[in-house]
N, C-alpha and C positions, 0 to 999 in steps of 0.2 A: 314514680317510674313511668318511663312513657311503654304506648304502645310497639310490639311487633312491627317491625319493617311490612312484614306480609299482610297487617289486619289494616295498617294503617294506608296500606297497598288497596285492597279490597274499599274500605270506606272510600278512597280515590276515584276509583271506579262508579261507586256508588252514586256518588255526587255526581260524578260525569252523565251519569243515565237521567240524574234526578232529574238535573237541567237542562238534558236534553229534554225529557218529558215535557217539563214547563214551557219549554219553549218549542217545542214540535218539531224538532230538528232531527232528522233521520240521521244526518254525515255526524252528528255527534253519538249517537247511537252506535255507529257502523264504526266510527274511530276506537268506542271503548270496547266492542268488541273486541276489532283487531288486535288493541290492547292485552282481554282478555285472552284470547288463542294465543297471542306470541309467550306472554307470562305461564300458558301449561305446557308449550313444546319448551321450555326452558326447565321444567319440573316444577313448576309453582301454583299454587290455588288458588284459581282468581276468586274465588266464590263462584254463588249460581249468578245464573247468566239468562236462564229462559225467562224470569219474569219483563227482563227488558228486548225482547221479540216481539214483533208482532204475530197472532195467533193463526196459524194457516184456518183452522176450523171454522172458529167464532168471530175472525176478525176481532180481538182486542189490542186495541196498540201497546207499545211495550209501556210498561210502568202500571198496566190498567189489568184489572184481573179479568179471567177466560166466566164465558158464562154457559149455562147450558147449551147444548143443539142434541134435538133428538138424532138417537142413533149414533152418537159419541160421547166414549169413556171419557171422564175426567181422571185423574190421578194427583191428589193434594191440590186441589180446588185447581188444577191446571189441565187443558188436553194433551197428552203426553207427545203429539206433534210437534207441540213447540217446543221440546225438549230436544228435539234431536238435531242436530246439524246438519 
């Protein structure tokens, strides 16, 4: 039985960020976004999205996890900054 249209949506995604990552490419980053947003104004779950942000606080690029800075909460090993849009 294969996967969900939506999961196999999501893994899509996934991969699009991954390789962007590998390859440092911001407009594929900012494409799967796009991606992402049109797929929730439509009623759909892209999955999460902030691990592939870059971090306003810590500076980590997207794909790369957030690291301490005094004086800023984390929230699930993330600064909650980059969560938000």
């Amino acid at each position: 039985m294969s996967e969900p249209v939506e999961e196999r949506a999501k893994d899509a995604l996934r991969d699009v960020h991954r390789a962007a990552t590998r390859h440092r490419d911001r407009g594929l980053h900012r494409t799967a976004l796009e991606i992402s947003h049109m797929a929730r104004e439509l009623g759909h779950d892209p999955g999460p999205i902030e691990d592939w942000r870059p971090c306003p606080v810590c500076g980590a690029e997207p794909g790369a996890s957030c690291i301490q800075v005094p004086g800023h909460d984390m929230v699930g090993g993330a600064h909650p900054e980059r969560t938000r849009e």
